[in-house]
C-alpha positions in Angstrom: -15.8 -13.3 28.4 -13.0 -10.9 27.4 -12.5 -7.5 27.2 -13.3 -5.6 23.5 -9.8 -4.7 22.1 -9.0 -1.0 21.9 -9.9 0.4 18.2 -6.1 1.1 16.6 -6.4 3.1 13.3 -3.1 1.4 11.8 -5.3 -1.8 11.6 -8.6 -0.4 9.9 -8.7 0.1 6.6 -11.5 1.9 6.4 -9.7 4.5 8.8 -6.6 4.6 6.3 -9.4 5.1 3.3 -10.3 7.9 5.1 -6.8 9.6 5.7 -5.8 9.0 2.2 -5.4 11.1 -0.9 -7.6 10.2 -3.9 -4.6 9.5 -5.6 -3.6 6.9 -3.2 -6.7 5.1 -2.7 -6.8 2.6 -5.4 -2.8 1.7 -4.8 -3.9 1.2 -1.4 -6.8 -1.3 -2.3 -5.4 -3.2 -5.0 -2.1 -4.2 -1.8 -5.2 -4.5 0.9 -7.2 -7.2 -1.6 -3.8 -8.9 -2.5 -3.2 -9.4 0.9 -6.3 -10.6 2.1 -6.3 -13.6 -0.4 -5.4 -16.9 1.0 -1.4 -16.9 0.0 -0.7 -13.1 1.1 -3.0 -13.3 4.5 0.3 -13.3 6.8 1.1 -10.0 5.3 -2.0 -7.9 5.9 -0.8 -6.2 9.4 2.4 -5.3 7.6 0.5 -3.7 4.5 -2.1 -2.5 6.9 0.4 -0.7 9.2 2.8 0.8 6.4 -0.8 2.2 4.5 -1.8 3.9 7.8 1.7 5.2 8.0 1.9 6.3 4.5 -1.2 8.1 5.6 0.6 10.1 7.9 3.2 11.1 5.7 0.7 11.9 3.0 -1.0 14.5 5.2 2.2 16.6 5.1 1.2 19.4 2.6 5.0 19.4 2.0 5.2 15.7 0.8 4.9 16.3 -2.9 7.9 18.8 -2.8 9.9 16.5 -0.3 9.2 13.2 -2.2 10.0 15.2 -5.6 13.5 16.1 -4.0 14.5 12.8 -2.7 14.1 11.5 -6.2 16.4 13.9 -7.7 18.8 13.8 -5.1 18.3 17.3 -3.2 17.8 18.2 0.6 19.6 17.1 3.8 20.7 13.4 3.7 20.9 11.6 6.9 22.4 8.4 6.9 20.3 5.4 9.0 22.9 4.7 11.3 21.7 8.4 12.6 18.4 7.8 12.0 18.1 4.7 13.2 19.7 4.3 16.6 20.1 0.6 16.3 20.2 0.0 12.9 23.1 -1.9 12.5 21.2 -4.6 15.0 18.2 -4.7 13.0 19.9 -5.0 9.8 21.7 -8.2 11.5 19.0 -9.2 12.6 16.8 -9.1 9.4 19.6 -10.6 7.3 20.2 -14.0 10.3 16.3 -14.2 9.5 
């Protein structure tokens, strides 16, 4: 007999439901049910994880003003390379697979 795995938010989407905006919710489900179907099954974890992140980032009472800005072009810029430590390995990486 094994041990029950530990609840993890990222993977319930009930949980991400819950942390979501109104707003977000039926973006959310429509990527969740495409997912789930027979073709797109392999990338449920991925949409599951980015929709609990997205969560996160929604919570933010600033993210309306900070997403608004990115899209014209205003606020501090910080390129990946700073960002992201390593991302010149993952980019190799991603682009040899």
């Amino acid at each position: 007999m094994s041990a029950p795995r530990p609840h993890t938010p990222w993977s319930d989407p009930e949980a991400i439901l819950r942390e979501l905006p109104e707003k977000w919710r039926p973006v959310f489900l429509a990527q969740y049910h495409e997912a789930r179907e027979p073709e797109g099954y392999h990338q449920l974890p991925e949409v599951l994880k980015l929709w609990w992140l997205n969560s996160l980032a929604f919570a933010d009472p600033a993210y309306d003003q900070r997403a608004e800005d990115a899209a014209r072009g205003v606020g501090e810029v910080v390129p990946m390379e700073q960002a992201i430590p390593d991302w010149e390995k993952r980019l190799a990486q991603m682009r040899r697979s």
